[in-house]
C-alpha positions as a printed Julia matrix, in Angstrom:
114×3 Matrix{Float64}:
  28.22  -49.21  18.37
  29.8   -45.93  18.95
  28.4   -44.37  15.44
  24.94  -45.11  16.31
  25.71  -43.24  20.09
  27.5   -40.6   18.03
  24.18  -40.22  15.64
  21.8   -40.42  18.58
  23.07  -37.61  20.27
  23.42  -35.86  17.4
  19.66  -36.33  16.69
  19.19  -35.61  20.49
  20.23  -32.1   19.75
  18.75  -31.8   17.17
  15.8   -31.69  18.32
  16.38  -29.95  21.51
  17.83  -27.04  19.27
  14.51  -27.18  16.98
  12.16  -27.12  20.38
  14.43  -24.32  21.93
  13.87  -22.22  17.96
  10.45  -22.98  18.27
  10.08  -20.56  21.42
  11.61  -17.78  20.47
   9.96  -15.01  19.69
   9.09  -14.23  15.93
   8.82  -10.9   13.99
   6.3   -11.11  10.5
   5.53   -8.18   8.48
   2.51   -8.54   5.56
   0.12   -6.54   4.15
  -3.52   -5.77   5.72
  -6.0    -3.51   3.49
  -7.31   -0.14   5.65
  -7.71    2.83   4.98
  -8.96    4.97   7.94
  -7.63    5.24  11.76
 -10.76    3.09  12.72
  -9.22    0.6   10.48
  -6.04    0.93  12.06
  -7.37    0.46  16.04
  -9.71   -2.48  14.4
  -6.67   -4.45  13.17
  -4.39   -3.55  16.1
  -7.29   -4.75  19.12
  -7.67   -8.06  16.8
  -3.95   -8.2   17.38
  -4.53   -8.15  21.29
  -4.16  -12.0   21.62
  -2.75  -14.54  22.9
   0.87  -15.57  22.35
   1.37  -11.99  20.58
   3.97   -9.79  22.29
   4.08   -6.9   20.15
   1.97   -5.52  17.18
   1.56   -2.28  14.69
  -0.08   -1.77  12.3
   1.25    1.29   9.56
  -1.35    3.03   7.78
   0.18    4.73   5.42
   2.12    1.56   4.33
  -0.37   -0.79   5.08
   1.95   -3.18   6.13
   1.52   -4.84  10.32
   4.42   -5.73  11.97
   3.97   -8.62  14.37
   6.0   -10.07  16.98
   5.15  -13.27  18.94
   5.54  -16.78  20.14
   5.1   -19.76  17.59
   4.7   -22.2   20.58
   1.56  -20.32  21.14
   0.0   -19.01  17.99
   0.9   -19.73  14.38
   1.34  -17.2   11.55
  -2.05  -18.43   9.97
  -4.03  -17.34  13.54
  -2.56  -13.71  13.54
  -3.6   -14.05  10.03
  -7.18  -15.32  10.49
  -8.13  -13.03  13.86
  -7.62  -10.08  11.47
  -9.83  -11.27   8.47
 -12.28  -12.19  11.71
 -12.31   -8.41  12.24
 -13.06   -7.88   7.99
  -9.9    -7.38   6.95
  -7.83   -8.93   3.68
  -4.55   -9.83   4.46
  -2.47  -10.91   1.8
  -2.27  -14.3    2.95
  -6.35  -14.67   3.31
  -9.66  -12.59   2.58
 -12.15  -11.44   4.72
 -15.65  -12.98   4.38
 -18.22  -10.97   2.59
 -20.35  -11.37   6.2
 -17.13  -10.28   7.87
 -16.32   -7.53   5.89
 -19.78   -6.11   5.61
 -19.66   -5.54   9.8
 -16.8    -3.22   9.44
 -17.52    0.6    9.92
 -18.88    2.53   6.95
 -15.99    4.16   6.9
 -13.83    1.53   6.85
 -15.02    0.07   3.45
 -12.09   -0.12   1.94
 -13.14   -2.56  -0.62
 -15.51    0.66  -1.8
 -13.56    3.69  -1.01
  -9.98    5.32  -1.39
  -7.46    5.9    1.39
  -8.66    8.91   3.6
């Protein structure tokens, strides 16, 4: 009788210490194509969301830094509102209809870095 108390409060905190992990705040980094400041306020509004406390996006690495909450957006939305915007991330691609609504200068799949 006293194991099984011992293991469930040991599975009690368990899973308080996985709920309490779950709302802190996370920081990803990951690759986003642009090549123009347009590109760079495009991605960063798209980043205006939700559950997202911080975001930048570096243009001359193209690499965004994001920080936010996993108890209220996942690393595949912050992934998926930028693509929504036409931009590939290296996790997922822009649609061709998604893509083709960005600014001319901000074909990136097209041009070179300017």
């Amino acid at each position: 009788m006293k194991h099984i108390s011992i293991l469930i409060i040991g599975l009690f905190l368990s899973l308080t210490s996985y709920s309490q992990d779950s709302k802190k705040p996370v920081t990803i980094t990951f690759h986003v194509e642009g090549i123009c400041g347009m590109c760079e306020k495009s991605i960063e509004s798209a980043l205006d969301a939700k559950g997202i406390i911080a975001a930048d996006y570096n243009l001359d690495t193209n690499i965004a830094t994001v920080t936010y909450k996993p108890s209220k957006i996942s690393e595949e939305q912050i992934h998926k509102l930028i693509t929504a915007k036409g931009y590939d991330t290296d996790k997922y691609k822009a649609s061709d209809e998604e893509y083709s609504k960005t600014h001319d200068c901000c074909k990136y799949r097209e041009q070179e870095k300017h």
